[in-house]
N, C-alpha and C positions, 0 to 999 in steps of 0.2 A: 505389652503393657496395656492395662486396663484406663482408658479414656471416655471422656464424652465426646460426640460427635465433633462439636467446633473445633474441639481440638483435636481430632484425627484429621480432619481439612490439614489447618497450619500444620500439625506437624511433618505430613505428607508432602505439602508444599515445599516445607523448605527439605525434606530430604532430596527434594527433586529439582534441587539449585535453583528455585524462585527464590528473588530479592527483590524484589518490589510486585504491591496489585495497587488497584485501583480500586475504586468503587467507593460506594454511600452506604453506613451502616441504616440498619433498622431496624428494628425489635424483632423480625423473623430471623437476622442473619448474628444477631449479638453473640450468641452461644461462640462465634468464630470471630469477634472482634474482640471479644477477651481473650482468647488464646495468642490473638496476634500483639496482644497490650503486652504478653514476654518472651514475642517472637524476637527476630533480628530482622523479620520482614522487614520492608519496609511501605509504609500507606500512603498511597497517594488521593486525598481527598477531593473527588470531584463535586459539581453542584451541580451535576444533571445527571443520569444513569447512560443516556446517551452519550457524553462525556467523559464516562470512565470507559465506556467501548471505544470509542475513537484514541482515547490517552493510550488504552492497551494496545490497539491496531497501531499507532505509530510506534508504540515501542518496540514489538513485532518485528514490522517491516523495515527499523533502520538497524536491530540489533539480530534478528536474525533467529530470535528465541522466541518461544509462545509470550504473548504479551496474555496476563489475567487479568479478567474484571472477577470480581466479587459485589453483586444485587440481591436483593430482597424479592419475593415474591411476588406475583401478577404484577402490579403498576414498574415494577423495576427491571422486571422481565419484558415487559412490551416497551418498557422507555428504550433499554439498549438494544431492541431486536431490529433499527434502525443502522446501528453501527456492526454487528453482527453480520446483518445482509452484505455492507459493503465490504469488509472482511471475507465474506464467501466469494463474491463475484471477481475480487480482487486477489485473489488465492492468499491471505494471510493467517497466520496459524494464533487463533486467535482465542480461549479456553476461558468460558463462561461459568460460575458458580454461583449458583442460585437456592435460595431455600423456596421450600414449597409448605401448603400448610399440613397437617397430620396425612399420614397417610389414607386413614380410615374415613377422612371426610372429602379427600379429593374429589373431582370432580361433579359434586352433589350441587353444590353451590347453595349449601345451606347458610349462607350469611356471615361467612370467617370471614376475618380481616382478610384483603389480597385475595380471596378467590377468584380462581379463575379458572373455567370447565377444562381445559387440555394445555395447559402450561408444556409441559413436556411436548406435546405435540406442536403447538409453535415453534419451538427451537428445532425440533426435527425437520421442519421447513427449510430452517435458514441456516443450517450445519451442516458439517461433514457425518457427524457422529455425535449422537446424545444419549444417554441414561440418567436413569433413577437410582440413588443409593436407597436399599431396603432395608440394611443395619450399619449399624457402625463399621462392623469388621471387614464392608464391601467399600468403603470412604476409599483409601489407599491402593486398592487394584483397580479404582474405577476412575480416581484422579489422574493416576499412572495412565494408563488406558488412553484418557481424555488426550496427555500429551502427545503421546507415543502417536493417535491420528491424529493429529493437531498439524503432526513436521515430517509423518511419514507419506512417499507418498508424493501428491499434488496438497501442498499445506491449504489449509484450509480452518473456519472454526471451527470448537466441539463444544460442549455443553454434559455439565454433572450439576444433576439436581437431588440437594441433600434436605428431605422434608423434617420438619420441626421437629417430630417424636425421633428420627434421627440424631438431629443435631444437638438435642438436648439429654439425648437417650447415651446410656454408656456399654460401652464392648471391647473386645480385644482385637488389638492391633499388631502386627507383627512389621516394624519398618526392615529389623536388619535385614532384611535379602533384598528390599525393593531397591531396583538400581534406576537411573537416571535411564530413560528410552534414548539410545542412541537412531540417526535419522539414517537408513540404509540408504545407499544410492545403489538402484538396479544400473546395472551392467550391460553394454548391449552385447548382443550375438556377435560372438565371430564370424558367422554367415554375413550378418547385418553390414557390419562392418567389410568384408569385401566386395559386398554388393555397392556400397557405397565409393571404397574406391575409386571400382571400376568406370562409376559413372563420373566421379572424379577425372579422371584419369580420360574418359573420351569426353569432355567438354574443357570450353575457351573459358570463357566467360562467365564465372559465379559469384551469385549473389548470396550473401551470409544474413538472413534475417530473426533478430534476436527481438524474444518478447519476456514476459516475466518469470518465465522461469529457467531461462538465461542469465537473471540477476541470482533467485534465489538461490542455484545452484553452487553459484561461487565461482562461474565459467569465464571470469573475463579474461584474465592469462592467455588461457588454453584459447579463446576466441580471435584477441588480436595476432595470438603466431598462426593461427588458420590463414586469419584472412590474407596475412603478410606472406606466407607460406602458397596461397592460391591465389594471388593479386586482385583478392577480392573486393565487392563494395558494400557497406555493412549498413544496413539498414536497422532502424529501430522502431519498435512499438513504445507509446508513451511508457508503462509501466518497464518497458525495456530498459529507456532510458539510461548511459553509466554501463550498460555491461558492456561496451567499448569507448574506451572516453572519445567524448564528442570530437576530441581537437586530434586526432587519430589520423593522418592523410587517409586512411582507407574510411574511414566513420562519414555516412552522411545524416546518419543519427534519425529524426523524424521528422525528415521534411518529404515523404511523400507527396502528393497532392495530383491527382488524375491531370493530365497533361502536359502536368511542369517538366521541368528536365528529368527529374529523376525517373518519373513515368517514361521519359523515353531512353533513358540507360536503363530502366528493366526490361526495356520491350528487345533490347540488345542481348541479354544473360539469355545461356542456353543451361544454364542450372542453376534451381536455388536449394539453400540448405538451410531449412527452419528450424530453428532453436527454440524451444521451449513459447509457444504463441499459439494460441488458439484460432488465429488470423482470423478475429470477429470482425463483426460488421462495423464496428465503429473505426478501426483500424483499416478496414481494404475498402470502405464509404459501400460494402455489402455486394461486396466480391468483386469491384472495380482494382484493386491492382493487379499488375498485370505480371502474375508469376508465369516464369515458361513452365510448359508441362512437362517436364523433366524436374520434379523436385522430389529432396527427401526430407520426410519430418522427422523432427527428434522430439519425444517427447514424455514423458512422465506418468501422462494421464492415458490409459486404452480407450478410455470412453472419449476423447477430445480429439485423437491422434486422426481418426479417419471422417471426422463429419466436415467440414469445410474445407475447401482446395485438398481432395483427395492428393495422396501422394503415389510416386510412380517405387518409390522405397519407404516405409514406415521403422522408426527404430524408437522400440521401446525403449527408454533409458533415462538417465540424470543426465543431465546435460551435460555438464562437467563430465562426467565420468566419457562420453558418448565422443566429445570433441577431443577429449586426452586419448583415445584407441584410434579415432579419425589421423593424428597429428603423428603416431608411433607406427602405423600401417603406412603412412604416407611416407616418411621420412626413413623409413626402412626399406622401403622402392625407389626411393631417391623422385619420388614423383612433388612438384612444384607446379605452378600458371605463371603467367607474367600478367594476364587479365586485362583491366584496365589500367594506367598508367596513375600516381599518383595527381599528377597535372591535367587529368583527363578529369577526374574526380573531383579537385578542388575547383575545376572552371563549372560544374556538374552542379557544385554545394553554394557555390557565389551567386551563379543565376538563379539556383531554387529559391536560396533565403529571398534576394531581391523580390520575386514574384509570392513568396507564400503567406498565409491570408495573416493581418494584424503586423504586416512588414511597417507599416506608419506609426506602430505602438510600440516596435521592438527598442527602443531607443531608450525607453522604462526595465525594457528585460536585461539588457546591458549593464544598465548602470545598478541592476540586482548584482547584477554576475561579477563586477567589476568591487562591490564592498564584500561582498562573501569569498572565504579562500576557497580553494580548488574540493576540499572534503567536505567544504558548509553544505548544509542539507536546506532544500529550500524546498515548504510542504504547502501546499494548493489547496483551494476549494475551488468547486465548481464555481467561478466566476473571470468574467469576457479576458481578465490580462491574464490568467491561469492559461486561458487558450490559446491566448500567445505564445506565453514560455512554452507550449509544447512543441511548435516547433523553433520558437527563436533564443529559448533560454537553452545553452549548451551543458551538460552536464558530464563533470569528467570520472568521476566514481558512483561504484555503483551502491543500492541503496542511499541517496541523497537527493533524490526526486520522487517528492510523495504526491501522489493524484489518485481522488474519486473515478478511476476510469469504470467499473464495469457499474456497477448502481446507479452513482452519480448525485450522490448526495450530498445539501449543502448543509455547512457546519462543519464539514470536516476536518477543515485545516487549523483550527487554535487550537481544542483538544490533543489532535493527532502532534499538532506543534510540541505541545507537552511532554506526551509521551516518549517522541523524536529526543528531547533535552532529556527527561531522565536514564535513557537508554546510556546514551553519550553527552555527557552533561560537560566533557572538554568541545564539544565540536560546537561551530554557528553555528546557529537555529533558526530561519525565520518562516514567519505563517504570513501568507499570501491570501488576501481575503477583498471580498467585493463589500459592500453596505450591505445588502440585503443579507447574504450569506450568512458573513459577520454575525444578525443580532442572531442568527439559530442558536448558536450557540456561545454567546458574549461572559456570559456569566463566569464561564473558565478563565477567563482574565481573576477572577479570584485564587482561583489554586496557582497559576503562575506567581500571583504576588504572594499568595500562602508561602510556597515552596522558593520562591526567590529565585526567578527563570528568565536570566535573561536574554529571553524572547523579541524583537522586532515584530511586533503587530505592522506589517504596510496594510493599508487598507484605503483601496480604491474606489472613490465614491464617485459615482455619477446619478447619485438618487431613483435609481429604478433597476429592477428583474428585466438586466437588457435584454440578456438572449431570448429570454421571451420575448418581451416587444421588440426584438429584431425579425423572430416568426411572426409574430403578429402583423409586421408590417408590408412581409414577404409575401405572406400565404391570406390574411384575412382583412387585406385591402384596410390596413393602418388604423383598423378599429382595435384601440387600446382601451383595455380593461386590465385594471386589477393589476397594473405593472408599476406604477408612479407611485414612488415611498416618501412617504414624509419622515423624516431624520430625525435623530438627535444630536445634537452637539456634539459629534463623538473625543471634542478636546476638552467639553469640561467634562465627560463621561469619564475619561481618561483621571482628570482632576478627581474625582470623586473614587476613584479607584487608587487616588495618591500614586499615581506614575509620571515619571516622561512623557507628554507628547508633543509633535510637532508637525506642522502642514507644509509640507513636499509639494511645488510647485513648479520642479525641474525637475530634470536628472539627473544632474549633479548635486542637487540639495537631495535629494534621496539616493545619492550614495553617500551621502556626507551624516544624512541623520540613520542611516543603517549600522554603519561604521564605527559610529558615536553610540547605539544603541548595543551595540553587541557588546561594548565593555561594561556595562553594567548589568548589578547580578537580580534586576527587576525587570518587567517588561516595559518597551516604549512604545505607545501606540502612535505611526507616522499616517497621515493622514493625505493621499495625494487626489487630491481633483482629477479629476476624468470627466472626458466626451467620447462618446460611442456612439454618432451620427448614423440614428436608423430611420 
């Protein structure tokens, strides 16, 4: 069929099972917001471009399919390349749609609205995979394209830039063949897999350490009969989180911490089995855990698998796919461990929590855990009770703990909150935010009430950028700058947004207004006082 651009986008789109984007129209991207005015899309309007990255990143990472934004040129393209980055670092399959202005004047920077000298070449920074559409009839093999890297693979973002004489411009399209990118999971070697084994097979003592692409794989099944199967003890990276529920006798989930007990039942294991984790420096505190040197990686990515804690086995594979030949090799040998004892493990997980850092705060993280049900998804910003929950909030499924971990950027959690509810709009939702964090991006409290999301805003205020002034206080001898926030009201902010709010000044009042907030189909901002004595 003969089309113009914007509508080779949406129509593309939705042959390719998208049901909702995101994003802020604009007079570059119009040509594709009329098309979607007789889509069945569905739009979800952000008020920041950064905002519609984050809305799509969360919708992503709890439903498991490319989340899209759709922006406008130069200012819309550098607003979301923000939530982009954190989508890269975080491996989320994240597909970027942006107009650019004519082709013939790119990069000139003769004065068009939105220019801007290397558009494309920004996003190629912060992507897995970018391109330029040069006509029409290239929209559809290059969207296709976008998804297919987007979930193949180590997921990641991409990025399709369709320039104005494009998107306004008309061509033929060909949808009937274009099929839906199916996500291959590589297979590992039947060598891989005996070698493994074997190493199985001559060790006591193994440790099972799952990181994010343990969740993304869809491996938890096939994880807990491992570890049940090798009496194993299962550790987790934050983004891991959920790919063995926390409350698991074998789970010690992510309570690491160099010297606690857990440190010393690793210094115990004569095998580990890594599962989809990059074992970065934020996660080993930069090569401080103590894996024995008998370990095998599983992993996804060729470029990831051998640079940090070299393995003494590497296995290219899905995870899933890697632990389900692990399980049928094993159980075909009749090979089992007895490891550690369940009773060994929970006296192991009792001492750790007592001793791990923000154990004096955990008593907020409980009473999250205690109004949320068992599948409630509960999504972080980088702020000080966020770093609690990492290691004291339990999570039993996986995809239902969303964190900033590799960027680390603030603003994350309402946007992303959003996107978390339209994905799964039956499940609890709640966005975990500090003051500061919060106003990055405050404004999306608009589209929650647009869209009628009912959202739990907690939001922890101790009026200052602590972890900074807690460095500050550590490292440059308590000379504070530029960390003490002056506030707004955030109840009559709330008032002004016409929602629920309320000030949480226990833990039982904040499981009581969580509990009350999630039956309603609007957001309630819960407001809880905090002290973070630095």
């Amino acid at each position: 069929m003969r089309v113009h651009g914007g509508e080779a986008v949406v129509r593309t789109l939705e042959r390719l099972g998208v049901e909702v984007v995101f994003g802020i129209p604009g007079v570059h991207t119009l040509a594709i917001y009329d098309a979607l005015y007789s889509s069945p899309i569905r739009h979800i309007l952000a008020r920041h471009e950064q905002g519609a990255g984050f809305m799509a990143d969360g919708y992503a990472r709890v439903s498991g399919k490319p989340g899209v934004a759709i922006v406008i040129t130069g200012p819309g393209v550098t607003n979301i390349a923000t939530a982009v980055g954190e989508a890269y670092a975080d491996s989320s399959p994240l597909v970027v749609i942006a107009s650019n202005v004519e082709q013939d004047w790119q990069g000139q920077m003769l004065g068009h609205l939105h220019d801007c000298r290397d558009q494309l070449g920004i996003m190629r920074v912060l992507t897995k995979w970018a391109d330029r559409a040069r006509g029409v009839p290239e929209v559809p093999t290059l969207i296709r394209e976008a998804f297919s890297q987007a979930i193949n693979g180590r997921p990641r973002p991409t990025h399709v830039e369709v320039p104005l004489d494009v998107l306004r411009g008309t061509g033929e399209i060909d949808l009937a063949h274009l099929e839906q990118p199916a996500r291959i999971a590589p297979q590992p070697s039947s060598g891989a897999v005996e070698l493994a084994v074997a190493a199985i097979e001559a060790s006591e003592r193994i440790v099972i350490y799952c990181g994010g692409g343990a969740v993304a794989s869809g491996a938890s099944a096939e994880l807990v009969e491992l570890a049940e199967r090798l009496g194993a003890a299962v550790l987790t990276t934050i983004q891991g989180k959920g790919a063995v529920p926390e409350d698991h006798p074998r789970c010690l989930g992510n309570l690491w911490e160099a010297g606690n007990p857990v440190d010393r039942l690793l210094r115990q294991a004569d095998l580990a089995i890594v599962f989809g984790s990059k074992l970065g420096a934020q996660d080993t505190e930069n090569g401080k855990l103590p894996l024995p040197e008998r370990r095998i990686r599983v992993d996804i990515d060729a470029g990831e698998i051998l640079r940090q804690y070299p393995p003494s086995l590497a296995i290219l594979a899905d995870v899933r796919a890697a632990a389900r030949a692990l399980l049928e090799a094993l159980a075909s040998r009749g090979i089992s461990r007895s490891g550690w004892s369940v009773e060994e493990l929970a006296a192991c997980k009792r001492a750790a929590l007592e001793q791990a850092w923000g154990a004096e705060h955990a008593e907020w993280l409980r009473a999250l855990r205690a109004a949320l049900p068992r599948d409630g998804i509960l999504v972080n910003d980088m702020t000080m009770m966020a770093y609690v929950g990492n290691r004291h909030y339990p999570v039993y499924e996986p995809r239902t703990y969303l964190f900033p971990t590799g960027y680390g950027t603030l603003g994350f959690a309402l946007p992303a909150a959003i996107g978390a509810k339209i994905a799964r709009p039956e499940a609890a939702v709640v966005a975990l935010v500090g003051d500061g964090g919060f106003q990055f991006t405050m404004q999306e409290v608009a589209t929650a009430v647009q869209f009628e999301l009912g959202i739990p805003i907690v939001l922890f205020n101790d009026a200052s950028y602590t972890a900074v002034k807690d460095e500050q206080a550590r490292s440059y001898g308590r000379r504070f700058i530029a960390v003490d926030l002056v506030n707004p009201d955030f109840l009559r902010l709330a008032e002004a947004y016409r929602i629920p709010a309320v000030r949480a000044t226990s833990p039982d009042m904040l499981t009581e207004a969580v509990t009350a907030a999630l039956n309603r189909s609007r957001p309630t901002l819960i407001e809880v006082p905090i002290d973070f004595p630095v």
